[in-house]
Each structure stands twice: as structure tokens, then as C-alpha cells.
C-alpha positions as a Markdown table, in Angstrom:
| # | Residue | x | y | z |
|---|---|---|---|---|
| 1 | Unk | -117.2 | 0.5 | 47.8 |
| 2 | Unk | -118.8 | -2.2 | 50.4 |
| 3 | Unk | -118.9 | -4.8 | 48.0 |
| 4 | Unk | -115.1 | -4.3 | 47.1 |
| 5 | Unk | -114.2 | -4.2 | 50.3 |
| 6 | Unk | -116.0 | -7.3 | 51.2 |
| 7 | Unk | -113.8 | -8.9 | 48.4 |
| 8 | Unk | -110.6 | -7.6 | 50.3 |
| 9 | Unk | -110.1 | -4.7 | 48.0 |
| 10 | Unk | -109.1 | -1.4 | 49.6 |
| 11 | Unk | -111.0 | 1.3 | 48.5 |
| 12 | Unk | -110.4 | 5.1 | 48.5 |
| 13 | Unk | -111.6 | 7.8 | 46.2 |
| 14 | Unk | -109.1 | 10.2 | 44.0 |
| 15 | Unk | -109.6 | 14.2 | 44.2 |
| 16 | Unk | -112.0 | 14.2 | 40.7 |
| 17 | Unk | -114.8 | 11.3 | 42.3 |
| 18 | Unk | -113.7 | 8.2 | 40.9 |
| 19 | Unk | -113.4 | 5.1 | 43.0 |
| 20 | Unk | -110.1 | 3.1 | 43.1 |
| 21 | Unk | -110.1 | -0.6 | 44.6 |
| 22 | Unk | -106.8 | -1.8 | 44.4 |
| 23 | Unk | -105.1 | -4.7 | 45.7 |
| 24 | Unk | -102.5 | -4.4 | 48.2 |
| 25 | Unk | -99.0 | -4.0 | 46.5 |
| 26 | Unk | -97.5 | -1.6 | 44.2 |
| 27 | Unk | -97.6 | -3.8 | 41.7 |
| 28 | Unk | -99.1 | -3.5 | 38.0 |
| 29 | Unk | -102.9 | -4.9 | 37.2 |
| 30 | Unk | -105.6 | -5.2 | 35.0 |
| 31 | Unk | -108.2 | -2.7 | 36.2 |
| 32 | Unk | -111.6 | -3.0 | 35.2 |
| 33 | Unk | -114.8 | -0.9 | 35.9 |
| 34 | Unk | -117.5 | 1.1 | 34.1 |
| 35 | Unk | -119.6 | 4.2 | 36.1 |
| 36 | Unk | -122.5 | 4.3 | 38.0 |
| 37 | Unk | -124.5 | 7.7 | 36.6 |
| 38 | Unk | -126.5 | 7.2 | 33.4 |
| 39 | Unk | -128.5 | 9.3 | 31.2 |
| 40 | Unk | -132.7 | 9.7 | 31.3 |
| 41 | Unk | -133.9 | 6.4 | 30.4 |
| 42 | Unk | -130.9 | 4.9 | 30.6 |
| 43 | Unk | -131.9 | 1.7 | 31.6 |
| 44 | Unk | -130.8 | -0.5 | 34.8 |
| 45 | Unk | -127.7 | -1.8 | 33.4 |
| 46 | Unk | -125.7 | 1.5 | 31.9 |
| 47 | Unk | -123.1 | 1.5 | 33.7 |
| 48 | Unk | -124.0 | -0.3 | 36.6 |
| 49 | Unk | -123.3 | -3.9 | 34.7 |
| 50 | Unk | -119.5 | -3.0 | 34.2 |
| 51 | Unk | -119.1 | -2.0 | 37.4 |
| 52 | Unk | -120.7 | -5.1 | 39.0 |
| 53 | Unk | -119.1 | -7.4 | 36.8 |
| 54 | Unk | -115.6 | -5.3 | 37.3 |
| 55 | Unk | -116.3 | -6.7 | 40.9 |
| 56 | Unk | -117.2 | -9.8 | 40.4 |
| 57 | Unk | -113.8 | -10.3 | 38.3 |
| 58 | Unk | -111.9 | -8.9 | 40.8 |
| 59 | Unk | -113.2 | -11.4 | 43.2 |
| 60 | Unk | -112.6 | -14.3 | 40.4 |
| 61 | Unk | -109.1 | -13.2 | 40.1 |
| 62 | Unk | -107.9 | -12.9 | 43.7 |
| 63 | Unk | -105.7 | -9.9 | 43.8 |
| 64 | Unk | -104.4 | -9.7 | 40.8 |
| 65 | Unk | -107.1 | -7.5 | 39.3 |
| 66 | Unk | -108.5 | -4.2 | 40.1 |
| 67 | Unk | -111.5 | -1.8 | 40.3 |
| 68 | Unk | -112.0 | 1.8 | 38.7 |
| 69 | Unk | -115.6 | 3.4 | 39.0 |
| 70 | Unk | -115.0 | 6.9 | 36.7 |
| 71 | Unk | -117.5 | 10.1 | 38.1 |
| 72 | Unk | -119.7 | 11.8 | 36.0 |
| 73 | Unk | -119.2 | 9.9 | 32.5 |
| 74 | Unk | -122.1 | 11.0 | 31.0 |
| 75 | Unk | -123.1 | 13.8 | 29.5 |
| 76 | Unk | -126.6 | 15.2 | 30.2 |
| 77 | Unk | -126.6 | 17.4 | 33.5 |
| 78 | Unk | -123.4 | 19.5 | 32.0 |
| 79 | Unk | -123.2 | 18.8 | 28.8 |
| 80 | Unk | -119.6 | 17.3 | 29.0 |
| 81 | Unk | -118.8 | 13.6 | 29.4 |
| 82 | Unk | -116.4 | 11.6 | 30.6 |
| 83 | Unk | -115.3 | 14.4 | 33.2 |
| 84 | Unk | -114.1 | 12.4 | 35.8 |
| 85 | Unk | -111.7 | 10.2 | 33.4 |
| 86 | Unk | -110.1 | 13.1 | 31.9 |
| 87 | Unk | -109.5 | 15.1 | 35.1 |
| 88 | Unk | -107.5 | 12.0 | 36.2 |
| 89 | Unk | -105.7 | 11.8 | 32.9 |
| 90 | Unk | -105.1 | 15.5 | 32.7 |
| 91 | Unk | -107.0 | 16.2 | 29.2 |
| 92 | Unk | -109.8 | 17.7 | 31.1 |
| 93 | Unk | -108.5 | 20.9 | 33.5 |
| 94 | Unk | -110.0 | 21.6 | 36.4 |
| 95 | Unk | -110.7 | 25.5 | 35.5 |
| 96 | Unk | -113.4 | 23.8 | 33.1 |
| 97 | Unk | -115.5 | 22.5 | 36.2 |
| 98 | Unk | -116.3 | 26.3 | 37.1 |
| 99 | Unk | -117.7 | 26.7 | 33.2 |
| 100 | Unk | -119.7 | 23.6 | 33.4 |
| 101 | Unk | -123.4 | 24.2 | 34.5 |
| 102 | Unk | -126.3 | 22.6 | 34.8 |
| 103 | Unk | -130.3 | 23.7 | 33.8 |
| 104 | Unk | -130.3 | 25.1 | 37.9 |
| 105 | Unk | -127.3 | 26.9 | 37.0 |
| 106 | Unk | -124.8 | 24.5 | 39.3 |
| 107 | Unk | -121.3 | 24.3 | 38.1 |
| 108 | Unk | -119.4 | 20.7 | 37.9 |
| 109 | Unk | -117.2 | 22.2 | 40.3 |
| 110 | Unk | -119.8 | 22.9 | 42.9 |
| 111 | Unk | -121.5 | 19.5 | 42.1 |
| 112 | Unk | -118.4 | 17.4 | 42.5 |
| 113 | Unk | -117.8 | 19.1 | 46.3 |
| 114 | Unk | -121.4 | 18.2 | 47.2 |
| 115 | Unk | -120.5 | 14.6 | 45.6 |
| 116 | Unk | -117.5 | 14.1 | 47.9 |
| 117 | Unk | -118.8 | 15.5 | 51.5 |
| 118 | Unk | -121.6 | 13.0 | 50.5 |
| 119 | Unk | -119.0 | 10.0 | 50.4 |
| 120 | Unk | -117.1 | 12.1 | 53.2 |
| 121 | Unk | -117.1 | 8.7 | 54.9 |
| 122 | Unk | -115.0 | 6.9 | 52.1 |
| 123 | Unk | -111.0 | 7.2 | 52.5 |
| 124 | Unk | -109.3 | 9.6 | 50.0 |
| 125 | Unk | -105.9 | 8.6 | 47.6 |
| 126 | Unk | -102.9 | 10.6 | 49.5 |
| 127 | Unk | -101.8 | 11.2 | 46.1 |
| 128 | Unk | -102.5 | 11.6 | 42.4 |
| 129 | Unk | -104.4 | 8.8 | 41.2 |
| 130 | Unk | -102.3 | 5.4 | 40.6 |
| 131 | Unk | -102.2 | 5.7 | 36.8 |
| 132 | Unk | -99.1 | 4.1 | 36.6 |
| 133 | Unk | -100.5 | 0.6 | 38.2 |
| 134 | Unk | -102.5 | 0.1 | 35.5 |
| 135 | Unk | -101.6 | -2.5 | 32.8 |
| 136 | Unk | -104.6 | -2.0 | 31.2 |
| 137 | Unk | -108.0 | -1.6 | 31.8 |
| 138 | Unk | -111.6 | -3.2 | 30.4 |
| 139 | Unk | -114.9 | -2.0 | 30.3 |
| 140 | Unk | -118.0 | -4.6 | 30.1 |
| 141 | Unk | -120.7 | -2.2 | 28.2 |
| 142 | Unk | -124.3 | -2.9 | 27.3 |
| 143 | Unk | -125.4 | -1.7 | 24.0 |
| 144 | Unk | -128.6 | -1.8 | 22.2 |
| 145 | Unk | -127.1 | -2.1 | 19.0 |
| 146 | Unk | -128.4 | -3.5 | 15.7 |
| 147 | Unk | -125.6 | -4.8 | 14.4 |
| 148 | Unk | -124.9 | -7.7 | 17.1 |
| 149 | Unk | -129.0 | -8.2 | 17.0 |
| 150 | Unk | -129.0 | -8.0 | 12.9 |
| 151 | Unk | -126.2 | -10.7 | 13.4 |
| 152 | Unk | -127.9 | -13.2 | 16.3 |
| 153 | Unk | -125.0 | -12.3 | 18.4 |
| 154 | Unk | -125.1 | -11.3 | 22.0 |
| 155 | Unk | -121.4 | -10.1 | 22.5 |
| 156 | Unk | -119.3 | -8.3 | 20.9 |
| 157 | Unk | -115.4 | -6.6 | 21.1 |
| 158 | Unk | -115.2 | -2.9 | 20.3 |
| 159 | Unk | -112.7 | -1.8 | 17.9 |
| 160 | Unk | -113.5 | 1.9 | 17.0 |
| 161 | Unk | -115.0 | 4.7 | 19.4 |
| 162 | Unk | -118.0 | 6.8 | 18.0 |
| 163 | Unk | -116.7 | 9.9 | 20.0 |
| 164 | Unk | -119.2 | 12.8 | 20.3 |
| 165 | Unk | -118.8 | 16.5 | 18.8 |
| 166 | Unk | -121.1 | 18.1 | 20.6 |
| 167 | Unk | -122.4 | 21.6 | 20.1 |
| 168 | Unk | -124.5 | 24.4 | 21.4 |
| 169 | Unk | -126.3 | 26.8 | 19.1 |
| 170 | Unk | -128.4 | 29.9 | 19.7 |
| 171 | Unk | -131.5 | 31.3 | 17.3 |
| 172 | Unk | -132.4 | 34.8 | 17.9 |
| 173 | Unk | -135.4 | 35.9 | 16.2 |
| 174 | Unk | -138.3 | 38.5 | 17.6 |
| 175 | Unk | -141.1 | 37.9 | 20.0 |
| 176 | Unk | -144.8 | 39.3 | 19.0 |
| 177 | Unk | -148.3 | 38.6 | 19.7 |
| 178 | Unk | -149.3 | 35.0 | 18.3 |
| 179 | Unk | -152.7 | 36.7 | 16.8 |
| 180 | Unk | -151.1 | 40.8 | 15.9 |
| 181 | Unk | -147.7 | 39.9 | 14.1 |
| 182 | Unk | -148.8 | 39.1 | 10.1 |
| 183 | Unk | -146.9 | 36.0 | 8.7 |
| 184 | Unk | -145.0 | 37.9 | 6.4 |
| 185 | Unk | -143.8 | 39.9 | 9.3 |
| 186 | Unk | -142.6 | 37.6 | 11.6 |
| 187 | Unk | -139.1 | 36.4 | 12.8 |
| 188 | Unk | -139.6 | 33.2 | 14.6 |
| 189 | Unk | -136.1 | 31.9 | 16.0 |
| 190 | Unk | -138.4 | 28.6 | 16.6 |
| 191 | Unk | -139.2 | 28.1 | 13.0 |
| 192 | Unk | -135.6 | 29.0 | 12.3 |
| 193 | Unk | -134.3 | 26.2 | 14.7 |
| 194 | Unk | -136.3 | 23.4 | 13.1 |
| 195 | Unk | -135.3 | 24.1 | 9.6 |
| 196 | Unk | -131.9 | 23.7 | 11.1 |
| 197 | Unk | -132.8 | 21.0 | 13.0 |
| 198 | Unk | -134.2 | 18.9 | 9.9 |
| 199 | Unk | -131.3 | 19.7 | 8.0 |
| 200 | Unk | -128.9 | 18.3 | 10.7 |
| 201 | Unk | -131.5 | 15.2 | 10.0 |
| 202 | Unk | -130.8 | 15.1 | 6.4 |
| 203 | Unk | -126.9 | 15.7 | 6.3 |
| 204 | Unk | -126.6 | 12.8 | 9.0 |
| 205 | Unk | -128.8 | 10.4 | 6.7 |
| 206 | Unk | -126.6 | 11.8 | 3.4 |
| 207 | Unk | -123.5 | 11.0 | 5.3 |
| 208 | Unk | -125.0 | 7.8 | 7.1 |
| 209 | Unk | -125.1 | 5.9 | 3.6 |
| 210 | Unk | -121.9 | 5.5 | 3.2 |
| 211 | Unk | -120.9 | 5.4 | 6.5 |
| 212 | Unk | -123.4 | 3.9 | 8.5 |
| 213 | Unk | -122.4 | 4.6 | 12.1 |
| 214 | Unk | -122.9 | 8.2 | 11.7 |
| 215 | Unk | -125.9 | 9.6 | 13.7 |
| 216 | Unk | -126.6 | 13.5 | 14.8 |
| 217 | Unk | -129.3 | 14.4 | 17.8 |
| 218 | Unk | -130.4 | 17.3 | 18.8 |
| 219 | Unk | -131.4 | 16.3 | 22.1 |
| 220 | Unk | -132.5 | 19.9 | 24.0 |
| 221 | Unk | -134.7 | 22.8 | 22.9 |
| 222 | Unk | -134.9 | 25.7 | 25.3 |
| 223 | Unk | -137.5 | 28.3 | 23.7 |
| 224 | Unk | -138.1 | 31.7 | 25.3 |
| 225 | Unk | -140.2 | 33.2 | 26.8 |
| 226 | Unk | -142.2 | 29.8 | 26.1 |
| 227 | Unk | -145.8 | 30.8 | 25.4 |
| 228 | Unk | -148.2 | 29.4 | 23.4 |
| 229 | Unk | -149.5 | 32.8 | 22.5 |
| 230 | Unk | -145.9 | 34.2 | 21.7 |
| 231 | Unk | -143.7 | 34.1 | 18.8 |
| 232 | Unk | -140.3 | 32.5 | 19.9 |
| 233 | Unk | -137.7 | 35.1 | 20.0 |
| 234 | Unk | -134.9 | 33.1 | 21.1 |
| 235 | Unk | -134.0 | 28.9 | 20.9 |
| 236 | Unk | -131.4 | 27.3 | 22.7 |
| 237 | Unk | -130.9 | 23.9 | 21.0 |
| 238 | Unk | -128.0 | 21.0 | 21.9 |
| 239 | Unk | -126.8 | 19.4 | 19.2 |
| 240 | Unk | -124.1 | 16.0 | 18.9 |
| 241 | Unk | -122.8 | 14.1 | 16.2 |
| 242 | Unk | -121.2 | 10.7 | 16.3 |
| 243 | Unk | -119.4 | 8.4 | 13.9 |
| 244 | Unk | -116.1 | 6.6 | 13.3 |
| 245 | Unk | -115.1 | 8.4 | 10.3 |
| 246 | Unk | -113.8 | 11.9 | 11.2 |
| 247 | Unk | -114.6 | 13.2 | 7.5 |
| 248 | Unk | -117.9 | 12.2 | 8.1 |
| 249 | Unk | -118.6 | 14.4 | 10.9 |
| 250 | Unk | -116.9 | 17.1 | 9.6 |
| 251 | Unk | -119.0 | 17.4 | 6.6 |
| 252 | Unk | -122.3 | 16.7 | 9.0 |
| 253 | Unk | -120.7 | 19.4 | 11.0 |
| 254 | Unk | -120.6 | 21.8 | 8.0 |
């Protein structure tokens, strides 16, 4: 927010987090703008590269180009992405916030009101978000992937979104003593959820031959009670699966 308004871009924030910079006028621009959270790991410049650059071409273009930072793209702390984008679009509604929770057991909606007393300093939109001023809007992204490297290139134009399905699944099984229960007697909701687990593997690799940018993770294992001298009686696991070709996923998916 400094830095835009350093370039002479007012700044205010919308009612869902994101930050609008704006020039003067009512006219239509060319927004650009990326977000500034990122997953574990992420790297330095997820997120934060659009969003400088966004700036940068603002400043380039002299008013006739705009800034939009989204809130809360990503999806690990709630297991949603892209929240603050679709409340301001409407495909996201704001009952969903109070559903959303985090591993502390913090919903969206209580994060997003500690998010905004934080930037309490930071004027607010008087009204719904400016959609309408927006001619279009473009996203610088960096992105590890192997087919600009397998090809010596260092940029490249997206044409197709790999949107994720993501998923939540629950294993029940029964807990015993590690050294009492018998092999043959056991239910082991862990063992369960790797079977299921490798065979997410395998139907993403069958899939992923003929259509290459299909990929499924399973990205969080929560096993009760968690003992090393217990047999698992329940897994919690997070599962997503990406691609471009919606048949694809589908059969992943079944």
C-alpha cells in the first residue's frame, strides 16, 4: 500500500481483504496484481513477484493502469483457495467463511476480522469493490515448470488453468495395543489410508500418460491418537487433483 501510494495510486481495501490502487477517475483500466500469502516452502517470489511487478507497471504506465492484491489465495491454512477473489466476484458466499477452519480451529471469518483491524490504518472502499473498472486484468506468475525448462524458455503465456478438486477423506479403523492385537485381528485405518493413498498415485500416473498435466497429492495426514505404540483407529487425509482435462480428473477422482 506505501509503495502504490508513493506512485500516486490511492489505495483502500474492499470488505473481503484485497487491496485496490486505482487511479483517480472512473474510468476503465488494465488492473494487474498477484497476492502476497504463499504456501510452506513457497519460495520468495509466489506471489510477491506479481504484485511488485503489478507496481512497477503501474508506475510505467502513469495512470492508466491499476493495482489488485487478492487476500487469502492460497490454500493451505483453510483448505480453500482463492477466497478473497471469489468473495469479490460473488462465487464464494460469505456463510462459507464461518465453515472454513484452520488446524487451531480458527474460522476464515474470524481470521479475515483479525486481518483487517491489523490494516485498521488503511482506508476502506465505501462500496462494493470496482469490478466494473476493470478492462481486464494480468497476473505475472512464477512457476517451476518443466515444460518452459524442457524447452530453454524462461517465459511463458498461460492458456489453460489446472484448477484443483480438492477433497477431504476420513479412515476409521480400531485402536489396540501395538504388541496385544494379532495381525490377523487388526483394523488399522493407517494401513487403510496408504493403500488408498498409493492408489491415488497410480490412477494419477495411468491418467498422467495421456494427459500429462494431471497430478494428484495428498498433502496432510492427521492420524489419531498418534502413538507409536498404538494401532491407528482414525486418519484424516487431504487429498487434490489437478489437470486441464476434466475427464481426466473425473476418472482420477473415481
Amino acid at each position: 500500500a506505501a509503495w502504490a501510494r508513493e506512485a500516486g495510486l490511492p489505495v483502500a481495501l474492499d470488505p473481503h481483504g484485497n487491496l485496490w490502487a486505482l487511479p483517480d477517475g472512473d474510468g476503465r483500466v488494465v488492473t494487474s496484481g498477484s497476492h502476497v500469502d504463499t504456501v510452506p516452502d513457497g519460495g520468495r517470489y509466489d506471489g510477491a513477484l506479481g504484485t511488485v511487478l503489478a507496481l512497477e507497471a503501474a508506475i510505467a504506465l502513469r495512470g492508466r493502469a491499476g493495482v489488485l492484491v487478492c487476500a487469502a489465495e492460497e490454500a493451505p491454512r483453510f483448505g480453500a483457495g482463492t477466497v478473497g477473489s471469489r468473495l469479490m466476484v460473488g462465487t464464494l458466499a460469505e456463510a462459507t467463511l464461518e465453515d472454513l477452519r484452520d488446524a487451531a480451529g480458527v474460522t476464515a471469518a474470524a481470521a479475515r476480522a483479525e486481518f483487517l483491524v491489523a490494516l485498521d490504518d488503511l482506508p476502506r472502499l465505501d462500496g462494493p469493490p470496482p469490478l466494473g473498472r476493470i478492462a481486464a486484468h494480468v497476473e505475472v506468475h512464477i512457476e517451476p515448470r518443466h515444460e518452459l525448462r524442457g524447452r530453454g524458455a524462461r517465459l511463458g503465456v498461460v492458456e489453460r488453468i489446472a484448477a484443483p478438486h480438492r477433497h477431504e477423506l476420513t479412515v476409521d479403523g480400531e485402536a489396540g495395543h501395538a504388541g496385544e492385537v494379532a495381525m490377523a485381528d487388526r483394523h488399522d485405518a493407517l494401513a487403510a489410508a496408504a493403500e488408498i493413498v498409493l492408489a491415488l498415485e497410480a490412477a494419477a500416473r495411468e491418467q498422467a500418460r495421456r494427459h500429462p498435466a494431471t497430478v494428484a497429492t495428498v498433502g496432510r495426514l492427521e492420524v489419531e491418537p498418534g502413538a507409536i505404540s498404538v494401532i491407528p483407529a482414525r486418519v484424516r487425509a487431504a487429498l487434490e487433483v489437478r489437470g486441464i482435462d476434466t475427464d481426466a480428473i473425473a476418472a482420477v477422482e473415481r
